[in-house]
N, C-alpha and C positions, 0 to 999 in steps of 0.2 A: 711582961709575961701575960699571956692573953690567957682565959678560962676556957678549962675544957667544960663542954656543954654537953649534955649526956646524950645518947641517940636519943630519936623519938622512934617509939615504935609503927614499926610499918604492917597495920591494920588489915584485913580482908574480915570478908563478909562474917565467916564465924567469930571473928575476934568483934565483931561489934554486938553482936546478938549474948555469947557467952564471957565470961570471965575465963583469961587465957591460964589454964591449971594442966600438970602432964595428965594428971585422971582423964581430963578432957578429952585432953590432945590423943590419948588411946583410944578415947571411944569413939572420937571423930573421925580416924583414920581406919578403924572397922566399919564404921559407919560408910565412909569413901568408897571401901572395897566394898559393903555388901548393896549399894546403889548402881556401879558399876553393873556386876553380876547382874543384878534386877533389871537393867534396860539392855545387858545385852540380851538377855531373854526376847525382847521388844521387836518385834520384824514389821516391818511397812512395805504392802507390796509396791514396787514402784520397778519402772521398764528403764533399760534391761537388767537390771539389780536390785533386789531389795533392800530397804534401809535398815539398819540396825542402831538402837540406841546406844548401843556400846562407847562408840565415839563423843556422843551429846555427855553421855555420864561421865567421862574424861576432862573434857571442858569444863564442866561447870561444879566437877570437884576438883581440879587445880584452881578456878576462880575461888571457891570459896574458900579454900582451908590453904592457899598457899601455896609455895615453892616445895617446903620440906615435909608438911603433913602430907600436899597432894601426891608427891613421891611416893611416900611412903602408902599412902591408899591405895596406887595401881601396884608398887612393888607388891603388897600384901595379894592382891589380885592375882597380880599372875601366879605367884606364889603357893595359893590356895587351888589355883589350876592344874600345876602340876605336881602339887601331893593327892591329886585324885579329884577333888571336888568339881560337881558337874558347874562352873561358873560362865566358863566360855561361850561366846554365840552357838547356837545349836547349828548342828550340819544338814545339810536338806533332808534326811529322814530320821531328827527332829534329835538324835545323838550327840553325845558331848565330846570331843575329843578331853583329855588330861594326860598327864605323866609325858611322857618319851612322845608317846604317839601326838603331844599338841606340840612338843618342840619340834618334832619333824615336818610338822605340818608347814603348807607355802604361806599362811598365812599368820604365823606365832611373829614374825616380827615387825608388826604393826603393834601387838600386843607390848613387846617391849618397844616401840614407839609409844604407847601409851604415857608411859614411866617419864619420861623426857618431856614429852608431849604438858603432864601434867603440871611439872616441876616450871616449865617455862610461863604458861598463862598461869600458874601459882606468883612465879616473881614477878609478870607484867603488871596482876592486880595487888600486890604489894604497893606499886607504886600509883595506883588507882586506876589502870587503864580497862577496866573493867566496869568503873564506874557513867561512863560515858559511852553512847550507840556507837560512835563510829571509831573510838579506841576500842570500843571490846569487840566491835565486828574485825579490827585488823589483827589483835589479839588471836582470838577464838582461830582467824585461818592461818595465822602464823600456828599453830596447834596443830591443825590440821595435816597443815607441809609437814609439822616434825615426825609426824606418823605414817606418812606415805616416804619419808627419808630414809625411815627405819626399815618399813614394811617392803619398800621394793627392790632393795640388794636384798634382802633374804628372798623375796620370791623368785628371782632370777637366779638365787645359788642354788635354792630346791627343785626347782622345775629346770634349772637349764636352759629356759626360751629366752631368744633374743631380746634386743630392747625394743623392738617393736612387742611382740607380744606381751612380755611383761607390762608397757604400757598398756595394751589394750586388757590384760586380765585383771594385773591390779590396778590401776590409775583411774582411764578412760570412763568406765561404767561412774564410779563412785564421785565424779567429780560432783553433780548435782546434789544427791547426799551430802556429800562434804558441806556447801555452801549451803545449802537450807541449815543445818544443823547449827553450822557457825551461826548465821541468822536467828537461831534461836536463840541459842546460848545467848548475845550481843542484847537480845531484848529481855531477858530473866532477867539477868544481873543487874542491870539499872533499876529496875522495876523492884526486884529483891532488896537492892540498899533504899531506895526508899521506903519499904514498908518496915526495911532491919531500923531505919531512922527513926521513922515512927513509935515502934515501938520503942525504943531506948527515952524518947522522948514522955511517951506514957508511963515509963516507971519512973522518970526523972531522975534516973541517975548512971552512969557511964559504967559500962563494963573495965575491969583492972588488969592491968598481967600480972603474973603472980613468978 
């Protein structure tokens, strides 16, 4: 009869830095959603679309906190968007959609691509593909796709226009965005477990799950 061997836990970034406790774990998934809201605030002008942080804060809160926390940070997100709170990217004369009026919007199911989006580079860097440039750059644009997989059957359901246009309105503009952004993400993260290393190293002692 062979020994069952207990899992090993499968680690991200906050679980190296903090002690895995649920107190945590709530304040980390509020913490998710109100980083989110914070960069989508974030606009870079760039031709012919501007860039929005919104997507970068996706990324790099499913890296940190996971499959099931990152979920739960964008759920909270969206969540907090349509009980009212101004969280969503701002519209060109600087207004928030929330409630009804952001679910009808052609652009709400990116947002719930977010959610998927999160949960997925949450379980890649479980299994450390985060920790490395060129797994967490394939990471970060597999994220990416899940969020234009979401976002552009809902824009063709709300607008009606072909798949050419929906190509050209949601896809085509943002592909540059998209790939800087992953690019980012792909160089924090590495960068961030080394210095999370470091520090664990200077207190000398391992964070626990509890």
């Amino acid at each position: 009869m062979s020994a069952v061997v207990p899992a090993v836990p499968r680690l991200v970034l906050a679980d190296r830095v903090f002690p895995r406790t649920w107190v945590l774990d709530i304040v980390l998934v509020a913490a998710g959603a109100a980083f989110t809201a914070l960069l989508a605030q974030v606009i870079i002008p760039m031709y012919p679309v501007p860039i929005t942080g919104q997507t970068l804060a996706v990324l790099l809160v499913g890296a940190t906190l996971g499959w099931a926390r990152g979920a739960s940070a964008l759920g909270l997100y969206l969540a907090l968007g349509l009980i009212g709170l101004p969280v969503f990217a701002p519209q060109d004369d600087g207004s928030h959609l929330t409630g009804l009026a952001a679910l009808a919007a052609p652009s709400f199911g990116y947002i719930i691509g977010f959610v998927f989006a999160a949960a997925a580079v949450g379980w890649l860097s479980e299994r450390t593909w985060d920790r490395h440039v060129l797994k967490a750059i394939a990471t970060f644009v597999g994220g990416s796709v899940i969020v234009f997989a979401f976002g552009l059957p809902w824009l063709a359901a709300v607008t009606g226009g072909t798949f050419a246009q929906v190509m050209e309105w949601g896809l085509i503009p943002f592909i540059p965005g998209g790939i800087i952004k992953a690019l980012i993400a792909a160089a924090l993260l590495p960068a961030a477990w080394w210095g999370a290393n470091r520090l664990v190293q200077s207190r000398g002692s391992e964070p626990k799950a509890h």
